[in-house]
N, C-alpha and C positions, 0 to 999 in steps of 0.2 A: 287864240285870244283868251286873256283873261276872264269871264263873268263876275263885274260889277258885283263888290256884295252889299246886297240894297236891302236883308230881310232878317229877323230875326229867329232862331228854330224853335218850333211853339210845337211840345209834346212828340219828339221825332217826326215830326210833319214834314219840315224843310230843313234842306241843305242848301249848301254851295256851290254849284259849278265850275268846273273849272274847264269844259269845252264848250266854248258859247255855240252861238247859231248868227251866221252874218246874215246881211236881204240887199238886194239890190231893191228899188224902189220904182215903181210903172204908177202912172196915173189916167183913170176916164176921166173925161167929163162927160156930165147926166145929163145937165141943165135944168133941175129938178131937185129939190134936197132929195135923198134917198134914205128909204127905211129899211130899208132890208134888201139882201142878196142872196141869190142862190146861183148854186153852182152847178150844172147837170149838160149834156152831151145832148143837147135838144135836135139839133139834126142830125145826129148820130155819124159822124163821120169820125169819129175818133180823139175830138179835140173837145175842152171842158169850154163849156159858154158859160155865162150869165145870163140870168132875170133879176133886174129891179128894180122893186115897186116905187114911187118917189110920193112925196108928200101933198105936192101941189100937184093942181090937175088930173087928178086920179088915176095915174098914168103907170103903166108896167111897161119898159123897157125891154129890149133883149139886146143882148150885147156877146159876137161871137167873135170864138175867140180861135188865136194864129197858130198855135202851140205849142207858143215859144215862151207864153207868160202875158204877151199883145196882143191886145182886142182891136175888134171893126170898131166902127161911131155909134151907139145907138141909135138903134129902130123902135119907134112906138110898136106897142103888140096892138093895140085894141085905138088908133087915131080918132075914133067914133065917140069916145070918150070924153070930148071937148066940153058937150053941156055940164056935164058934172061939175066942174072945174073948181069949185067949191068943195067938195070934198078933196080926201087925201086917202092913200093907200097904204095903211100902216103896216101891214104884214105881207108876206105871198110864202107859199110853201111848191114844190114838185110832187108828185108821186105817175104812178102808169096808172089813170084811176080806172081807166078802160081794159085794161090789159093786152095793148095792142103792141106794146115794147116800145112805144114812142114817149119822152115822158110830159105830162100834161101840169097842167100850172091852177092854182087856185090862190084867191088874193082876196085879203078884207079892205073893202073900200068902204069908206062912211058906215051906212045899215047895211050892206051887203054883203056878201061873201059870193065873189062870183067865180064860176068854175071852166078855165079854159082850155078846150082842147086840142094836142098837135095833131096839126092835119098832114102830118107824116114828111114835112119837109122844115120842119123850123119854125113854121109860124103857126099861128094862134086863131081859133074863132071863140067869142064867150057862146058856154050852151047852156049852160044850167048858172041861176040864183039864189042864194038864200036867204031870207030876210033876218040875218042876223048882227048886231053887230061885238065883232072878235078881237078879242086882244091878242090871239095867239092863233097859229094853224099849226099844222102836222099831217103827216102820213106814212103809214104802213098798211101792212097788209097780214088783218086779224084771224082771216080764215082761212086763209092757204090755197085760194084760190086762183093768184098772181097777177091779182087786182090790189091796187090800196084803196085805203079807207081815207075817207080825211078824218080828221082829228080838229075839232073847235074848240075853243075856250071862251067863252060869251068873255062881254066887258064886263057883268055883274060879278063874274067868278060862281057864281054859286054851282056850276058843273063843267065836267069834260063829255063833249058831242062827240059821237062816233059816228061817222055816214055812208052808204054808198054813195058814188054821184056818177053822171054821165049814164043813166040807164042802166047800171047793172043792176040783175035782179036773182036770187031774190034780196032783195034789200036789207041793210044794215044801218039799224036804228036804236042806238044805245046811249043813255043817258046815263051819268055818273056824277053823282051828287057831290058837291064839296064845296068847303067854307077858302070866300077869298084867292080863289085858282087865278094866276097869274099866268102860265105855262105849261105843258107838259109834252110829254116825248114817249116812245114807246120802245121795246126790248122786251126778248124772254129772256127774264130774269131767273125763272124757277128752271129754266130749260127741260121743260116738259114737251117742247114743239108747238105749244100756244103762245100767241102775243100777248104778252103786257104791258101795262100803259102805269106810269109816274106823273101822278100833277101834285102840285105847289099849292098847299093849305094852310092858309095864316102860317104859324110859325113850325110848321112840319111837312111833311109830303108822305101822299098817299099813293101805295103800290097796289091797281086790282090784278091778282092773276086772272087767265083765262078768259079775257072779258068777251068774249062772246057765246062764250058754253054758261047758260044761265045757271045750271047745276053745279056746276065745280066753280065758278065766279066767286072771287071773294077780295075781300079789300083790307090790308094793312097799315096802319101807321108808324111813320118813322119820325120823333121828334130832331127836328135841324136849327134854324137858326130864324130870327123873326123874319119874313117876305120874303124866303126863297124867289129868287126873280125867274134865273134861266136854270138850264140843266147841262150839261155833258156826257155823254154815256160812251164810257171805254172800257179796255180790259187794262187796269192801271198797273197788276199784278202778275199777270201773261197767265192766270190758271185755265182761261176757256170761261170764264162767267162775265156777264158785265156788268162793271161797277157805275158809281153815280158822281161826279163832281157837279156841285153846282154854287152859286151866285147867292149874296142875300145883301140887298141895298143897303139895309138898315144896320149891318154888324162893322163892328171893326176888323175881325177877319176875315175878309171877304170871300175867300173862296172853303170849301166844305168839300170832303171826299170821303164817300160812304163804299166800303169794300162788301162785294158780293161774298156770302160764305159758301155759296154753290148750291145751295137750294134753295135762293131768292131772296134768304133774309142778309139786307142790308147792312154793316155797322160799320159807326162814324169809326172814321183812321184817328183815334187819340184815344182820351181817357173818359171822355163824356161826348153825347152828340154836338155838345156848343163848342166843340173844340175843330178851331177853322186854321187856315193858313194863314200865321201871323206876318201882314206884307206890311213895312211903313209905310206910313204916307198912303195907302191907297185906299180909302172910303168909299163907300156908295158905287162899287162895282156896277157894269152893264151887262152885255151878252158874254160869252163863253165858249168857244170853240176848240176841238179837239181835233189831233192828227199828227201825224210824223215828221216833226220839223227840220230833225237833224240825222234821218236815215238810217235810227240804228235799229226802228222795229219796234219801239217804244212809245204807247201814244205819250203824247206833250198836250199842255194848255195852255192858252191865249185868252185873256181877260180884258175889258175896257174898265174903265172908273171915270168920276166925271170931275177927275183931276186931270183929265187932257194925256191921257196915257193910256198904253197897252203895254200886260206884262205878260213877257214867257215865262213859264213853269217847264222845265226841263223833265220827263217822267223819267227815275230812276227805276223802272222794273217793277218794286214792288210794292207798290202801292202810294210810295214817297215820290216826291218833285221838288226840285230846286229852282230859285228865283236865279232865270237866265239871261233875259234882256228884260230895258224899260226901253220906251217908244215915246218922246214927246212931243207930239204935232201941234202946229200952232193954234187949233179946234178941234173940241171934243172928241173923241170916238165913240162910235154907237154902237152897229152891229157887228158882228165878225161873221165870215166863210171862211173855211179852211180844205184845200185839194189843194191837190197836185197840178199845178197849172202851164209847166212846161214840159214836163214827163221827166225831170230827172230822178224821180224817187223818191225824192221829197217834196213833204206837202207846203204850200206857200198860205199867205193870209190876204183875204178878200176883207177891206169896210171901211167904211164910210167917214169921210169928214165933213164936219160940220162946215169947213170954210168957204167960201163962196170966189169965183162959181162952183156949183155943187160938183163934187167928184167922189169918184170912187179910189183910195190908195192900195196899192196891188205891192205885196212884199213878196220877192222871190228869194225863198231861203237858200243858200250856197256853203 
């Protein structure tokens, strides 16, 4: 198949396609608008499930899945949840925060961030709270001890939260100061074998190495584009570093790809940082997801914008991507997941339509 040419080349940024990516098309319903999905092997039997958090009724879902690309019906995690109903669950993130190999679930509801753990069959009890309210979650694991960490972003933005939770001790409790933080995500970037962590500051993004060795800690900025929103982090260029793609609402080239030089420092793929991927038509980008869409061992990107579309970026190897598919559903799209959802090898795309009843659209790439 041809790829559509939909984009213009801004600074050797983008190219043309000319081996698209097809999808065959699955759909859940939530019964709930949905804000977010995750993707992770929650009963561990081998098949990739879903968790998602939905708008109304403070509700986190778990949705497993067949392995063919088909999910069960949704199950409430947390049905106790009912009085709430007034609030909404804008985000949920995975990580093993226990490190029990089962993986556990944490979700911003209203002022809380509440912390759920698997009780080693797939389902959920909340154990832990925390009075904050987040515009963003995350998780890794900063000390190498094969526990993660959560990762906060208050709705002020004025910092990125670092936590233990669920009891482990001794505890990890790191604040990281920054202007207007919308996001962040974490990698070692320096590949020193410490975690680093990237958050979204007004119109740049800040990279701490090390952030848990108070000594060697230290914090970098990288000027980007005005409100960086989301991030992506792949190896664009196949050298073994990971690089940065990310989002910024406010630009007209909506996507930005910052190349690792292999000692952590960042630089924008063009001639200046403001130099993004010039897509037509596509303003005010949303989430951004990264993964193998077409088999060849190449991450690829997947963008929402809130012109009612998602666009493939095809990654060519080295750094560059080419505009491969556009997607126009009849409402918006919001978040993105991106796995492998039936085992062929290639990765498929998880997110959410705005149109009612609420569902989730499942693309299985072929």
């Amino acid at each position: 198949m041809r790829a559509e040419i939909l984009a213009t080349a801004a600074l050797g940024l983008l190219a043309c396609s000319s081996d698209g990516v097809e999808f065959s098309t699955e759909s859940v319903a939530v019964g709930a608008f949905p804000t977010k999905v995750v993707v992770r092997d929650f009963n561990r039997d081998g098949v990739p499930d879903l968790a998602v958090s939905t708008g109304t009724g403070a509700r986190l879902y778990l949705i497993m899945g067949h392995g063919d690309g088909t999910f069960e019906a949704p199950v409430p995690v947390v049905p106790a949840w009912d009085d709430q109903s007034n609030r909404s669950c804008e985000t949920t993130v995975s990580g093993d925060f226990d490190g029990d190999g089962w993986p556990d679930l944490a979700a911003a509801c209203g002022s809380e961030v509440i912390v759920l753990r698997n009780l080693g069959d797939g389902s959920f009890e909340p154990v832990e709270d925390m009075a904050v309210w987040a515009r963003d979650l995350g998780a890794a694991d900063f000390n190498g001890d094969q526990r993660d960490e959560l990762i906060i972003v208050p709705e002020n933005g004025d910092s990125a939260m670092i936590r233990s939770v669920l009891g482990v001790v001794p505890r990890i409790a790191v604040d990281l100061p920054t202007y207007g933080a919308t996001t962040a995500a974490a990698a070692d970037f320096d590949q020193d074998g410490s975690m680093d962590i990237v958050v979204s500051s007004g119109d740049s993004f800040n990279v701490t190495y090390s952030v848990i060795d108070a000594e060697k800690r230290h914090t970098r900025g990288f000027a980007c584009a005005p409100e960086p929103n989301q991030f992506a982090i792949g190896d664009f260029n196949r050298d073994g570093a990971p690089d940065i793609a990310l989002t910024s609402f406010f630009s007209i080239e909506p996507v930005y790809v910052f190349i690792n030089d292999g000692s952590g420092s960042l630089v924008a793929h063009g001639t200046s940082p403001s130099s993004g991927l010039t897509i037509l038509g596509e303003p005010h980008p949303g989430d951004i997801g990264m993964g193998d869409l077409n088999g060849d061992g190449t991450p690829d990107l997947v963008f929402s914008s809130d012109e009612s579309r998602l666009r493939l970026l095809t990654g060519l190897g080295d750094g560059t991507f080419a505009v491969d598919r556009v997607f126009a559903p009849d409402v918006g799209w919001i978040h993105i997941a991106v796995a492998d959802l039936n085992g062929d090898g290639q990765d498929d795309i998880v997110t959410q339509s705005g149109s009612l009843p609420a569902t989730l659209t499942i693309l299985l790439s072929r």
